[in-house]
N, C-alpha and C positions, 0 to 999 in steps of 0.2 A: 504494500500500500504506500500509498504517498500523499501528503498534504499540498494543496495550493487554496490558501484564502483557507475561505471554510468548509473547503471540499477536500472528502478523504477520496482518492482513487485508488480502483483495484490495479495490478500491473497487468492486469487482462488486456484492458484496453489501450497500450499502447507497444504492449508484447502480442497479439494477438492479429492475423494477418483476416480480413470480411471486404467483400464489394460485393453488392446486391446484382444477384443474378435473376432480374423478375422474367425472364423467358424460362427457367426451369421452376422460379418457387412458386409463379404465376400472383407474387401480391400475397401469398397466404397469411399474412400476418393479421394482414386486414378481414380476416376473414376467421380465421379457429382462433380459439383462445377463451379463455374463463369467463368474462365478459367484453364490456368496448373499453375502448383507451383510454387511459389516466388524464384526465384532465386538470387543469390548476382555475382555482375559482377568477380568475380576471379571464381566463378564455371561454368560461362558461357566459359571463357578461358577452362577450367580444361572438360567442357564435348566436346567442338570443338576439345579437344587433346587426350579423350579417345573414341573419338565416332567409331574408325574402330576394337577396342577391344568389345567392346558393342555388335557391329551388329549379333554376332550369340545368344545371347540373348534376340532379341527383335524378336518381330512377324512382321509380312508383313507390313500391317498397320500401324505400329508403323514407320520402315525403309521409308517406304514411306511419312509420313506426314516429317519426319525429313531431306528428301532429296527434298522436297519440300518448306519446309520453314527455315528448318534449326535449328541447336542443341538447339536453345531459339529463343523464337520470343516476341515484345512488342503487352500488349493488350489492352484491351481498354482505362484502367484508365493507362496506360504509363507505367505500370510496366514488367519489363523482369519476363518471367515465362516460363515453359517449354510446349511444341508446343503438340498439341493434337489431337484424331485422331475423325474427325467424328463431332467436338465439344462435343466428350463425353472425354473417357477415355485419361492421359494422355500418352503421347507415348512412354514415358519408361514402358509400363505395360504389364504386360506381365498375363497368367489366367492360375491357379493350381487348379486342385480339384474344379473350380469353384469360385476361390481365386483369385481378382488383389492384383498381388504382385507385386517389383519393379526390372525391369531386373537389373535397375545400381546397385542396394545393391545386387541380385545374383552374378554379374559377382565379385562384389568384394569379399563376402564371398568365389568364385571360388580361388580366390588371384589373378584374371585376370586383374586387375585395384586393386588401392589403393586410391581410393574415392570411401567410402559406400554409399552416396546418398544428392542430394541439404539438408542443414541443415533447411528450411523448411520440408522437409518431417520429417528428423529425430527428431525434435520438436515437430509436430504436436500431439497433438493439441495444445500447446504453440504457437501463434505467437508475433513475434517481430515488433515494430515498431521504425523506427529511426526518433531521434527528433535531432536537431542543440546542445543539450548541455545532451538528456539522448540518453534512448533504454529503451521503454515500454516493459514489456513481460507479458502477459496479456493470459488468457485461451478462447479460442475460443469453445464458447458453439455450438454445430452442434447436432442434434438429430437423425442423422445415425451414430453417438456414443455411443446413449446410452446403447447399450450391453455393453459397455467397463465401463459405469460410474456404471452398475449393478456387474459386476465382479469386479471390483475395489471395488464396495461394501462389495460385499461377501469375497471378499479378504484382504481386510482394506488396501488396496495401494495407499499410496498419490502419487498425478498425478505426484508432483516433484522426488517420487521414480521410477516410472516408468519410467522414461524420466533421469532418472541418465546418464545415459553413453551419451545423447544428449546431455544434459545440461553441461556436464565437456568438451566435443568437441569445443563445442561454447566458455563457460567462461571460464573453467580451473578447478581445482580442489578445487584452495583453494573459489572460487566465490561459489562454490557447498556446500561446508564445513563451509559456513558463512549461507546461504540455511539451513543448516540442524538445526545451533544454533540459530534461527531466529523461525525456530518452535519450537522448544524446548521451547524459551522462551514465543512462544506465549501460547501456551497450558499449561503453570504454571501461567501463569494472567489469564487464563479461569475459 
């Protein structure tokens, strides 16, 4: 582990080689898993205030699980996460090619909203946890990833490069840039 600010990181994530391979995993992240995505209470404001820019982005099903329960809903373990259709996929998903992809990060690359998507998704697979005095950020091992941990292979792409432009969303640039000199130096004691 290692400290920056008040984040503890695991050495997963910058020991650890991931580049999202969505022609083999097809999106499934967006799609299985216990519930919908972790959300943080200012994105829950931020999707109740773009959800009428959204709606021609999203599929029937999706519209409909959202107008039924509404832009986030709490699940089992109390956590706010995004409401899902079916109990499968979650309801911002939208299917390309055969690809869940995410309508809210569409509409935004549309420039039709100016929120890319919950910083869990944009994370993923980084999750965070909040503790009273850190913020764990720890690599969440799933094995409908591992096209991405084999192309990350082939590629030599550490999981923290990949998740660049996440990770400086979340922390900032210079939290990124301490990231970078933190491997550097781990890989000269190796």
């Amino acid at each position: 582990m290692l400290q920056i600010g008040k984040t503890i990181i695991s050495h997963d994530i910058i020991e650890s080689n991931f580049f999202c391979d969505l022609n083999k995993c097809k999106g499934a992240c967006c799609v299985y898993g216990d519930s919908g995505a972790p959300l943080k209470k200012q994105e829950v404001k931020i999707l109740d205030k773009i959800y009428p820019a959204l709606q021609p982005y999203l599929r029937n099903e999706g519209k409909e699980s959202i107008e039924k329960n509404g832009t986030s809903v709490i699940d089992i373990d109390g956590d706010i996460v995004t409401p899902l259709i079916n109990n499968k996929e979650c309801a911002y998903t939208y299917f390309e090619n055969d690809i869940a992809k995410c309508a809210i990060e569409k509409a935004f690359l549309d420039k039709a909203i100016n929120f890319r998507k919950p910083a869990s998704c944009h994370l993923y697979p980084v999750r965070l946890r909040r503790y009273p005095k850190f913020i764990a950020v720890n690599y969440h091992h799933w094995d409908i990833c591992n096209p991405a941990i084999e192309k990350g292979n082939r590629e030599n792409i550490r999981l923290y490069r990949f998740l660049k432009d996440a990770l400086i969303c979340e922390y900032g640039l210079d939290w990124y840039e301490k990231l970078e000199t933190a491997e550097k130096i781990l890989n000269k004691s190796l």
